[in-house]
RODRENBA-32150 format. One record per residue (C-alpha): z, x, y. Coordinates in steps of 0.2 Angstrom, whole numbers, padded with zeros to 4 digits, always signed. Last residue first. Example, Ala and Ser with C-alpha at 12.3 -4.5 7.8 and 13.67 -1.06 7.14 Angstrom:
+0036+0068-0005 +0039+0062-0022 
// end
This chain:
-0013-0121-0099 -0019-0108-0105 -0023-0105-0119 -0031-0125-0117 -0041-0119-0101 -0048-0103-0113 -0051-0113-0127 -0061-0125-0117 -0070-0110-0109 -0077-0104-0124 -0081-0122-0132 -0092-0126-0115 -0095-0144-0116 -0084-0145-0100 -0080-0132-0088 -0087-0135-0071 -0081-0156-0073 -0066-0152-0077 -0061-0145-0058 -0064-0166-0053 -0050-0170-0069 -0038-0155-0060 -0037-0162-0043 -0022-0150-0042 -0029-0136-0048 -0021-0128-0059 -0034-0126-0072 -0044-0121-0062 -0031-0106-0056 -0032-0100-0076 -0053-0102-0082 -0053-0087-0067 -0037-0079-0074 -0045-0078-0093 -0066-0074-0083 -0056-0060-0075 -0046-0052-0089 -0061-0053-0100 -0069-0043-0088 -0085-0051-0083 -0104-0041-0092 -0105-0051-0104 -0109-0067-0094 -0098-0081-0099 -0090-0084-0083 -0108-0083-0074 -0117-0094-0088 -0103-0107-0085 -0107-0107-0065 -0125-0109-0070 -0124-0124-0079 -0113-0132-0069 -0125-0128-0054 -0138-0135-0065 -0128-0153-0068 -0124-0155-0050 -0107-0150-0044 -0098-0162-0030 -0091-0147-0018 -0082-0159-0002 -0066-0155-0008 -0067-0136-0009 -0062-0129-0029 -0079-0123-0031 -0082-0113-0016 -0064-0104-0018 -0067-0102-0037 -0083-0091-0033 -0076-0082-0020 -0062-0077-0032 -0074-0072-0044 -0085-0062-0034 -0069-0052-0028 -0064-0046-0045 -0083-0042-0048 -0081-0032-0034 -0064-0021-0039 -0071-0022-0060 -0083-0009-0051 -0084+0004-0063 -0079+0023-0058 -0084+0037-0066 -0088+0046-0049 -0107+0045-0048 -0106+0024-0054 -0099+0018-0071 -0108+0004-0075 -0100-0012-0072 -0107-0015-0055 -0123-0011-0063 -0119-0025-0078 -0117-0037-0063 -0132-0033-0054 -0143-0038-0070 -0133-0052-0073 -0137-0058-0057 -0155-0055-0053 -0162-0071-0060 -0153-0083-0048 -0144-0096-0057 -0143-0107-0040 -0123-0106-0041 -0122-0090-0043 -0132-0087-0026 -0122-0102-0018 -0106-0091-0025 -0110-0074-0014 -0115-0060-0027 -0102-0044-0019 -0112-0027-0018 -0119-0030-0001 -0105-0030+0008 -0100-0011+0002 -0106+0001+0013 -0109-0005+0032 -0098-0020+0030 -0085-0011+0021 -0086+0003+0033 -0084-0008+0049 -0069-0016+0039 -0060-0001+0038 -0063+0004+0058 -0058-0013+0061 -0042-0015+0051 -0036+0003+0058 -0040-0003+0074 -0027-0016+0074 -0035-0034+0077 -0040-0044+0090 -0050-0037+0104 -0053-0023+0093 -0063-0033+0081 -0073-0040+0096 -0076-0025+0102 -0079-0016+0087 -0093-0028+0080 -0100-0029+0099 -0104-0009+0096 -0112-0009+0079 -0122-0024+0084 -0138-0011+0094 -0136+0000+0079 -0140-0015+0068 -0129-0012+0054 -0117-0027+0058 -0132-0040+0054 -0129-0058+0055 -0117-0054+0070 -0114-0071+0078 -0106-0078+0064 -0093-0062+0066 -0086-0074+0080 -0079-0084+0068 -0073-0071+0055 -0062-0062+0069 -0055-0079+0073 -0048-0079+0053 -0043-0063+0053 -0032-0067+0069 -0024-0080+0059 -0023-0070+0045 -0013-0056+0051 -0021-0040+0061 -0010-0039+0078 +0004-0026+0076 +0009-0017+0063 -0004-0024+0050 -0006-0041+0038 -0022-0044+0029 -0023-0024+0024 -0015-0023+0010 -0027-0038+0004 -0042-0026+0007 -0058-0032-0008 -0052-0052-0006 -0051-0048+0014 -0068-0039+0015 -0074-0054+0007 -0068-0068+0019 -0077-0057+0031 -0092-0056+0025 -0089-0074+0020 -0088-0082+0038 -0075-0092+0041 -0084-0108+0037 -0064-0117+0036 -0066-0125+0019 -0071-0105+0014 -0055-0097+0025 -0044-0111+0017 -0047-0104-0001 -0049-0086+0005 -0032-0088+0010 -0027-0093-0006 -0033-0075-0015 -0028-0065+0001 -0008-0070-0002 +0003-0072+0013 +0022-0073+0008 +0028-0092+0014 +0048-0091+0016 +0058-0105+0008 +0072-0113+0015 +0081-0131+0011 +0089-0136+0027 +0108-0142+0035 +0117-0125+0028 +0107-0116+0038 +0112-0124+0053 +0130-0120+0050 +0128-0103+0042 +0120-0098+0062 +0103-0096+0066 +0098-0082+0080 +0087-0087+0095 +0068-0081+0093 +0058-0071+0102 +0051-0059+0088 +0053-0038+0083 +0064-0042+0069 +0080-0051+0062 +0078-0071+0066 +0061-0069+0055 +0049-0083+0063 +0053-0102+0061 +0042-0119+0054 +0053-0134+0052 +0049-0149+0040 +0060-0165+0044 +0055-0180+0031 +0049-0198+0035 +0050-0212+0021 +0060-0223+0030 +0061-0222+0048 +0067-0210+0059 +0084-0214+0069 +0088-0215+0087 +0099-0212+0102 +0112-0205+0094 +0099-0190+0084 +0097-0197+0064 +0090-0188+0050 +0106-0186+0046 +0104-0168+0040 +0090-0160+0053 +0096-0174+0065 +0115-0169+0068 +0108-0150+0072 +0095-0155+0084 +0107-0152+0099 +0112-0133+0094 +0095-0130+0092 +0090-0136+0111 +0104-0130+0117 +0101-0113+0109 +0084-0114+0116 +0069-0116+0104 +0059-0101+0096 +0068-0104+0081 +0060-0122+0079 +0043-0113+0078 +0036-0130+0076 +0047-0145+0070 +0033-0155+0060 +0041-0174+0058 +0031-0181+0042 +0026-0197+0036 +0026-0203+0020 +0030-0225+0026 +0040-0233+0036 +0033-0235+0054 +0043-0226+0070 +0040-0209+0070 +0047-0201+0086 +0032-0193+0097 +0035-0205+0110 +0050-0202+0113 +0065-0212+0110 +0070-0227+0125 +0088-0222+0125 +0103-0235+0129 +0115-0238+0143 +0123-0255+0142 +0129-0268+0155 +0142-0281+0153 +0143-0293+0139 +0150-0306+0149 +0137-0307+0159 +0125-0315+0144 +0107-0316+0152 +0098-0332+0150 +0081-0334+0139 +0070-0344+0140 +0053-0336+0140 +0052-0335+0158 +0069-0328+0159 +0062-0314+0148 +0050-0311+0161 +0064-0309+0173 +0073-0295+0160 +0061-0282+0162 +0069-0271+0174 +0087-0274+0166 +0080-0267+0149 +0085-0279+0136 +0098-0281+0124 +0095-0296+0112 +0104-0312+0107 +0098-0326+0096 +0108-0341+0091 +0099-0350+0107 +0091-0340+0118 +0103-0326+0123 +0100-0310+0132 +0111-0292+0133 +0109-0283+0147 +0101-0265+0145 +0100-0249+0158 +0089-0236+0153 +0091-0217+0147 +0076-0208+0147 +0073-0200+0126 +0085-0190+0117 +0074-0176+0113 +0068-0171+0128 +0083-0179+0136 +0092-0164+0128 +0082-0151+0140 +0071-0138+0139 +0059-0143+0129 +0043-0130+0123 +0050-0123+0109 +0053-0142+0101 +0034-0141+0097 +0031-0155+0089 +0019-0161+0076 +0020-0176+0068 +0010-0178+0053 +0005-0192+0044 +0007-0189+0025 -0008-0192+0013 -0019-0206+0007 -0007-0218+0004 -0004-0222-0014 +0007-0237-0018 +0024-0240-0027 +0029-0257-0031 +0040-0266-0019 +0059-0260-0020 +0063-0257-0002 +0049-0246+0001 +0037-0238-0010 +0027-0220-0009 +0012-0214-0019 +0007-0199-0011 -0014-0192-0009 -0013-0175+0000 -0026-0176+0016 -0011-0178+0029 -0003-0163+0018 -0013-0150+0024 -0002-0150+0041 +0010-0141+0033 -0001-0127+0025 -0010-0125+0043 +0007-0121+0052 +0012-0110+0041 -0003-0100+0042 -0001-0081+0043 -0002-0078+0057 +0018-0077+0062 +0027-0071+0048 +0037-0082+0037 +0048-0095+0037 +0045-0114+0029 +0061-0124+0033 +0065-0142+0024 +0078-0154+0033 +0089-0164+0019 +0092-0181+0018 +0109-0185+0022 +0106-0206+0027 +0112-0211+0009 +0108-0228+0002 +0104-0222-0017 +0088-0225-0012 +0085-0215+0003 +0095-0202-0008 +0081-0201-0021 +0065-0198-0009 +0076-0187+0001 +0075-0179-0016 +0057-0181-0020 +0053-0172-0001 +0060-0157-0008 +0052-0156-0023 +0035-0160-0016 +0039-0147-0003 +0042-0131-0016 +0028-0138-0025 +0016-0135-0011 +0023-0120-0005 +0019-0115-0023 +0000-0112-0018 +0003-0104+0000 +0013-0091-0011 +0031-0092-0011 +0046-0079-0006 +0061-0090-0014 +0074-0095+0001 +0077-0087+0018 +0068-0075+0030 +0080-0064+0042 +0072-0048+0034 +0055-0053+0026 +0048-0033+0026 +0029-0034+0025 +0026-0029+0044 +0036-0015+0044 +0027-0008+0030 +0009-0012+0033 +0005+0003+0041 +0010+0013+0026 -0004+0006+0015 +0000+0000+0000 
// end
């Protein structure tokens, strides 16, 4: 590993299980089942969830992911019923300043009768009710309540309130938040069935911004700290049309996805965009907007590295669409790779790469595989020239996927690969 990764890779004043972005996933699921199983046994001490990590690296993103996870969710002892994913609330409590931010405007309420029914009512407001019929009850006095923010959730249902960066808050501001991380519950209002309290926070013990947490808080949330991981990341960086030169000098330099100071993925990520205006980095005349840009966003050690992966090893990795369309060429440049070159090595190190591209196409939502593209991804596996060990882990994250009976589809009628997915699983 490289030594200018060292600082950055330590997780000092991180908490919980170091997870990749894939058992993030699980880690919330579990989470959100139990305040799942305290709503229903009547108990308002559901528990907040944090995810820290470094900052880049797509916390964030994984969280908001969600809206698009199918849930089944039920209320009040109706039959379950799938929703088509959580709806996220994001808020970025670093930004307030005050407790009325979170508490809402204060307002002053009368109580009003009609009848056998009474309602407290903003005293602003209360001549239109007089219209309707109702008479205001003196003897109750006057009230001050809250009118909540607008960003409080306010329907039942999977829902999720996103607390960004949440360490980056004031103290106040923390210290004031700390009754609704466990009750779920500030005095002015309550969320609603079905909603859970995710946190986002930075390493309280390095080089970041951030106001210390105390036992007591921590001892409101579940913690888990994301761990970047080049493999999922070139997952979202496909769905995302980060540009795969890019994506591929990332699978081929994982030690080199978080630096000292600015490489991480997030600026990874931007660098790729504007890599789409660069079709061709060995043009003399590109050479030099290349470094700019890199530089303008990442360490120079990442650039200088990644000019010379663009200028010498590229074009080595097949790009899935090519694998995809069975070109001719393939199997042929695959048994190069695996020849020994002029220093005795084989390149498993590409192949290793092609693969991974190749499962981060596949496995994109919107990929529905024609019969031929089935066909040719199965000859690909199967080709003699893939590392056993590759085509074995390959057969392995498909059949993990989540949306595992659409993954099938790329491996049926293949005896190989069905013993492979059943060794597996």
């Amino acid at each position: 590993m490289s030594p200018v990764n060292e600082k950055d890779l330590t997780y000092e004043g991180c908490y919980g299980s170091k997870l990749g972005y894939d058992h993030l996933d699980d880690f919330m699921d579990e989470c959100f089942q139990a305040n799942i199983d305290a709503e229903k046994a009547g108990s308002d001490e559901r528990f907040s969830t944090c995810v820290w990590g470094h900052s880049g690296i797509g916390k964030t993103a994984k969280i908001k992911q969600r809206a698009s996870y199918p849930v089944m969710w039920a209320t009040n002892g109706d039959e379950p019923k799938e929703y088509p994913g959580q709806k996220v609330y994001n808020v970025p409590i670093a930004q307030m300043e005050e407790m009325g931010d979170l508490h809402g405007m204060p307002d002053k309420h009368v109580e009003m009768g009609k009848g056998d029914k009474r309602q407290w009512v903003p005293a602003d407001i209360i001549m239109g009710w007089q219209k309707e019929g109702w008479d205001v009850i003196a003897s109750s006095g006057i009230r001050t309540m809250y009118a909540p923010p607008d960003w409080v959730p306010r329907e039942p249902g999977p829902s999720i309130l996103l607390l960004d960066d949440w360490n980056r808050a004031s103290g106040r501001i923390i210290k004031g938040i700390m009754q609704l991380l466990q009750n779920y519950a500030m005095v002015s209002w309550k969320l609603p069935p079905g909603c859970n309290i995710v946190l986002t926070g930075n390493p309280d013990e390095q080089d970041y911004l951030v106001t210390s947490i105390d036992s007591a808080i921590l001892t409101r949330i579940r913690s888990a700290t994301l761990v970047h991981d080049a493999k999922e990341w070139a997952v979202w960086a496909q769905g995302a049309g980060i540009d795969s030169r890019l994506i591929n000098f990332v699978l081929s330099y994982p030690e080199m996805m978080v630096g000292p100071e600015r490489t991480n993925p997030r600026t990874l990520a931007e660098f790729g965009r504007s890599l789409k205006r660069i079709p061709d980095v060995k043009a003399k005349e590109n050479q030099q907007k290349f470094m700019m840009m890199g530089n303008s966003l990442l360490d120079e050690d990442t650039v200088r590295t990644a000019m010379v992966f663009f200028e010498r090893d590229v074009e080595m990795v097949i790009e899935p669409e090519q694998i995809l369309a069975g070109e001719d060429w393939i199997e042929a440049k695959v048994k190069k790779l695996m020849k020994a070159d002029g220093r005795g090595e084989k390149r498993v190190d590409v192949i290793g790469v092609i693969c991974d591209r190749l499962f981060a196409y596949v496995v994109q939502p919107d990929i529905d595989p024609k019969k031929n593209q089935i066909e040719n991804f199965q000859k690909f596996v199967t080709m003699e020239g893939v590392p056993e060990d590759l085509r074995h882990n390959l057969c392995l994250r498909v059949a993990r996927v989540r949306d595992n009976g659409r993954m099938q589809k790329w491996i049926m009628h293949n005896k190989l690969l069905t013993k492979m997915i059943m060794d597996v699983v």
